[in-house]
Structure formats: C-alpha cells, structure tokens
C-alpha positions in Angstrom: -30.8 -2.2 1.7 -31.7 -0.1 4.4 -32.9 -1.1 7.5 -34.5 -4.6 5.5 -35.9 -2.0 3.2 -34.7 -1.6 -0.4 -34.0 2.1 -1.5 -32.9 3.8 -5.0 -31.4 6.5 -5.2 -30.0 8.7 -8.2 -28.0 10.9 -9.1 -26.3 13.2 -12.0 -22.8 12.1 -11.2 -21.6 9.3 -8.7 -18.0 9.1 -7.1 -16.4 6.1 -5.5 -14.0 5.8 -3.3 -14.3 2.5 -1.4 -10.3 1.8 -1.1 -9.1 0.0 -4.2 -9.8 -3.6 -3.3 -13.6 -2.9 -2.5 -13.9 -0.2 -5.4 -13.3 -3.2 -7.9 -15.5 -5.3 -6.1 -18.1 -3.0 -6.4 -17.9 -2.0 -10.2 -17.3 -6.2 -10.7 -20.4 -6.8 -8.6 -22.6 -3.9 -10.7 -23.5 -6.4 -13.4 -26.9 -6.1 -15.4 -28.0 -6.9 -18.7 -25.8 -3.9 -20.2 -22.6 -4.3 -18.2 -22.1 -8.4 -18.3 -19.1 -8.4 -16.6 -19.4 -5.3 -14.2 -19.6 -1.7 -14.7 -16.6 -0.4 -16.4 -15.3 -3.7 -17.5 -15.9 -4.4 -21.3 -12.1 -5.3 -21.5 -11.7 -7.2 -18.5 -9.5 -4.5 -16.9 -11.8 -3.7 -13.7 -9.4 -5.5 -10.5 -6.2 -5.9 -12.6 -3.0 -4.0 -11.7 -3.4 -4.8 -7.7 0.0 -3.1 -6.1 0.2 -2.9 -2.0 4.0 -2.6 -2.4 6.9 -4.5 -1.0 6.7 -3.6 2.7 8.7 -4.8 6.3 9.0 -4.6 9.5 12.3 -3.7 10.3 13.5 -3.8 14.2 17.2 -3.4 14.9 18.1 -4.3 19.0 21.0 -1.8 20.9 22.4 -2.5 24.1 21.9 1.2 24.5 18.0 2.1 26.1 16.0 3.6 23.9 13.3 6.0 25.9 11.4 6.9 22.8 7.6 6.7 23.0 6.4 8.1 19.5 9.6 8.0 17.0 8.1 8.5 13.6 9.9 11.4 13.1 12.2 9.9 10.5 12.6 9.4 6.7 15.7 8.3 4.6 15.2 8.6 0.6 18.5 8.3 0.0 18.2 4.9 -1.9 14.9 5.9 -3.6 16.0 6.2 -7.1 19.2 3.6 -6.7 22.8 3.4 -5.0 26.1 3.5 -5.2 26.2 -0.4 -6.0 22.8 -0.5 -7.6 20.8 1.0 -10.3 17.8 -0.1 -9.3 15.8 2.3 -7.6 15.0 1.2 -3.9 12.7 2.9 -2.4 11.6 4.7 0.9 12.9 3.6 5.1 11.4 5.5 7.5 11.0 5.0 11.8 8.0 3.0 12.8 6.1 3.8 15.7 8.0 2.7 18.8 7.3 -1.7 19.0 6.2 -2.5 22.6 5.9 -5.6 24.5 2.6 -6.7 23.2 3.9 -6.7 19.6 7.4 -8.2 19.9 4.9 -11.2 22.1 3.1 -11.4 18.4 6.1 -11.4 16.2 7.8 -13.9 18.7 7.4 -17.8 17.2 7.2 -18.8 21.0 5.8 -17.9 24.1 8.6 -15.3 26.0 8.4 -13.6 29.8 6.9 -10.0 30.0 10.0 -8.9 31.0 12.2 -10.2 28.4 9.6 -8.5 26.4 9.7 -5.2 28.0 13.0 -5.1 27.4 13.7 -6.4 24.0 10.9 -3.4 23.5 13.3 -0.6 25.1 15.7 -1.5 23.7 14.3 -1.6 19.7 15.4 0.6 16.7 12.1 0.4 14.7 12.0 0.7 10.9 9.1 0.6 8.1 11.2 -0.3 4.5 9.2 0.5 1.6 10.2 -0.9 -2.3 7.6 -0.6 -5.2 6.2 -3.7 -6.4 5.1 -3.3 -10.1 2.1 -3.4 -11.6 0.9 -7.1 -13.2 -2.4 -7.6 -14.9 -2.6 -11.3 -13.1 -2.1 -9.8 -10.0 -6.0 -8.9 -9.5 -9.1 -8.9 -7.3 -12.1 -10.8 -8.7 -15.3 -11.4 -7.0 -16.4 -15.1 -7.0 -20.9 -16.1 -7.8 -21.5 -15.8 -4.0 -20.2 -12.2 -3.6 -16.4 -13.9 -2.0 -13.6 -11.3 -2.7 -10.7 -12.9 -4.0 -6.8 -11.7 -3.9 -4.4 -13.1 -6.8 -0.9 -11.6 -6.0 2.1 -12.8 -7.2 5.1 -10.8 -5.8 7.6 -9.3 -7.5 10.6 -6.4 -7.5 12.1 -8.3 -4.6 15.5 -8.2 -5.5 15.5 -4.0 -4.4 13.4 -5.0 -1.5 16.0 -6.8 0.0 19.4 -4.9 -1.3 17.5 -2.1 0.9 17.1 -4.3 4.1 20.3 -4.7 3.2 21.3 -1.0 3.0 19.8 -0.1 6.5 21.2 -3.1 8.0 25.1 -1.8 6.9 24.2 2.3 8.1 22.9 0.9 11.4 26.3 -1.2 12.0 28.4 2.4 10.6 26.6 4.3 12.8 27.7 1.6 15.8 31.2 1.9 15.2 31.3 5.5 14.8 30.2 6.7 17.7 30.5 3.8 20.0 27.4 3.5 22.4 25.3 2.5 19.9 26.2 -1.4 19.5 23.9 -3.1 17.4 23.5 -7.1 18.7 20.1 -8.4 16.2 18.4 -6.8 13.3 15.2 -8.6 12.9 13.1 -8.1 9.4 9.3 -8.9 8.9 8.1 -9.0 5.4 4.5 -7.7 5.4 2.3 -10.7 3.9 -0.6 -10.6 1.5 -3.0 -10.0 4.3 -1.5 -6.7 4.7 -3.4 -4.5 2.4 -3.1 -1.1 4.0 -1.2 0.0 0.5 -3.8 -1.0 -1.5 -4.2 0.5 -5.0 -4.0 0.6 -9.1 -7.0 -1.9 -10.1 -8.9 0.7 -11.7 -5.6 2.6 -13.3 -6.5 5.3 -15.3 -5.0 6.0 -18.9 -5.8 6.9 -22.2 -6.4 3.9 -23.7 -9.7 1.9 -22.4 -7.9 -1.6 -23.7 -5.3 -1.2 -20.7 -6.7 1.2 -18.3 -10.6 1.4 -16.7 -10.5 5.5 -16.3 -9.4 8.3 -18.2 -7.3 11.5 -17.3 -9.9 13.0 -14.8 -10.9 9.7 -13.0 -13.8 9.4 -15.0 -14.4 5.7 -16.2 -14.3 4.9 -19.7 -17.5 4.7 -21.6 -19.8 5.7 -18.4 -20.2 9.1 -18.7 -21.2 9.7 -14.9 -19.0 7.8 -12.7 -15.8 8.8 -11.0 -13.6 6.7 -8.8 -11.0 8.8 -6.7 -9.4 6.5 -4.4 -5.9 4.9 -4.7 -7.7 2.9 -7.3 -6.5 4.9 -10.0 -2.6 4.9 -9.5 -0.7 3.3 -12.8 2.4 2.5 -10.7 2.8 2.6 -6.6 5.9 4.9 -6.4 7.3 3.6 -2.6 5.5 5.7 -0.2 2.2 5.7 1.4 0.1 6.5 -1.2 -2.5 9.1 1.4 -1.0 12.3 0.2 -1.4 11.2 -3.9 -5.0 10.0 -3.3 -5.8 13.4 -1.3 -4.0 15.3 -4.3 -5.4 13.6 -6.8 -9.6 14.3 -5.4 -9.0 17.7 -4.8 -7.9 17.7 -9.2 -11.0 15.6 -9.6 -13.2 18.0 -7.4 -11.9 20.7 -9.2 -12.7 19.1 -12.1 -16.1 17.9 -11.4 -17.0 21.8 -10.2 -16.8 22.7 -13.6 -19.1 19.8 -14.8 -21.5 21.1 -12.1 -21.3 24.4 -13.4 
C-alpha cells in the first residue's frame, strides 16, 4: 500500500535485502496458494540458522586520564583462531567509540552524580569483544497469524566468549605493570542481550542442498527462479567480525552475477 492505495508492481528479477531478520519475515509472510508456508520455504528452512554473534561491552577504568574523543582505531586478532592455552578459536577485540557520561548513567544499576560520571568516562579504556556464535536450526525468526515477528535464540559458543574477556582482561593488567602509569583499578564487561540485533544474519543460508539451505551459490533461492536475497541473510556461519564488508562483497558477486542474466 501506497498512500491507502494498493499498487502491483512486477518485475523480471527481484532482490531483497531487508537485513536478515526482516528478509525472513518477508519471504515467511509471502504465502499464497503455491507457497503454503512462505516463499522459499518448502523445507521449513526460511528463518532458521539466526547468528548475531557473541558480543560485549568491554570498559576497563585507569587512574591515568584518558583525552580520547574518537578511539576506534584499534583491532587485536591475535586470539581469532585460538591461544596459547586454548584451541578454540576466539575471535575479534577491537576499541569502542570513547563511552561518555550519558552511557556509563545507562549502564549504571543506580542513579550516580554527573560528575562521578564525567569522570568514570575520562577515565575509560573502551572495548567491543567479538566470539562467533554457531549456527542452530532452533535458533530462528518466525512470524506469528497477526504479522508479530518472533526471536527464538538460544545462546551458545560461550565458553570462547568468555576465555577472551578473559584474555583482554590479563593484557590490560601486563600492560599496567610494564610501563607503570597505566594502573588498571575495574574492568567492567556487558554482554550484549538478545535485543541487540545489529549482527544479524544466516536465516536464509545459502548451499547446495535446498533440504538445509534456502539459496544456492549466487544468492538465488531454491526453486524460484527470479528472486535474490543479498543481505547478511545468506551467511552459513558468522565468522567474529561485523559482517558489513562480507555483505558488500558478497552483492557486488551477485551484481556481477545478475549482469550477465540481464545480458
């Protein structure tokens, strides 16, 4: 709809990229008489595979001031494939944007004076700690009779989530008592909840095999010959970055690919 007014409109090949919650809602919403349960979906695959990865908010407090306005300059990949201690691969740290006094007053589970705020804020060490979370088929996004997105996630991979909290939390305190001015007194970690969907991605995976995955190679979907979906919808697995640059790579392939469909 339009304005109140209804329109149709067609075309010879359709591309979606909605973000990959609201690109599952949209294929689960398309039902008709030949797609019963949604567009896409003859094997219930449409919304399954949800990853937004293991993510927190890291802040480490210094008695030294820290002046820094924009720091996120930063990225350690160090522990991305495992450690010295661990095989598990852990994934990605890298330097927030500088906290402030407005969101240590959020974070804070009571009320706290603007100054105390101001300076817990100057003097803040801010992190962003990313671990993959794996892709389950019950973790999913289904769309309930009156149109209600829902979110099932269950969390897992945790374990490497936390052994790389850990990891920063012992460089920070080497880094201290090396050089001296750098004395660490609190390291705070938020875990990012459920309601934190910026990382959003997998529940239209693409594959080979239209039993386990909803597109094939070229993000087109599996028995609709037309339709393309080139958001982070199509990720198998959520490595442990942002996934921005992957989806940007991965719709220029598509574009290149659909250019030769066009002729």
């Amino acid at each position: 709809e339009v304005d109140g007014e209804r329109r149709e409109f067609r075309a010879d090949l359709v591309v979606v990229a909605c973000g990959a919650i609201n690109s599952a809602a949209l294929l689960l919403r398309s039902r008709s008489d030949a797609c019963p349960r949604g567009v896409a979906n003859a094997h219930d695959m449409v919304g399954r595979h949800y990853m937004r990865h293991n993510n927190s908010a890291f802040v480490a407090l210094s008695t030294v001031h820290n002046p820094s306005r924009f720091q996120k300059t930063l990225a350690l990949n160090d522990f991305y494939f495992g450690a010295d201690d661990s095989q598990l691969p852990l994934g990605h740290i890298q330097t927030m944007g500088k906290a402030d006094a407005a969101k240590f007053a959020v974070a804070s589970p009571m009320p706290l004076p603007q100054f105390f705020l101001r300076q817990l804020a100057s003097h803040s060490l801010d992190f962003w700690v990313t671990t993959e979370d794996l892709p389950d088929p019950n973790n999913r996004i289904q769309v309930e009779a009156d149109g209600t997105i829902r979110t099932t996630y269950k969390e897992n991979n945790l374990e490497a989530h936390d052994r790389l909290n850990r990891k920063l939390i012992g460089i920070l305190k080497r880094i201290g008592r090396k050089r001296g001015p750098l004395p660490l007194t609190l390291c705070m970690r938020k875990k990012i909840p459920i309601k934190g969907t910026t990382h959003q991605c997998g529940t239209l995976r693409f594959g080979d095999d239209p039993k386990t995955s909803v597109l094939d190679r070229n993000c087109k979907a599996h028995g609709v010959d037309n339709l393309y979906v080139v958001d982070a919808s199509f990720m198998p697995s959520s490595a442990a970055m942002n996934p921005a640059l992957t989806i940007f790579a991965n719709a220029l392939r598509v574009g290149e690919h659909l250019r030769g469909r066009l002729g």
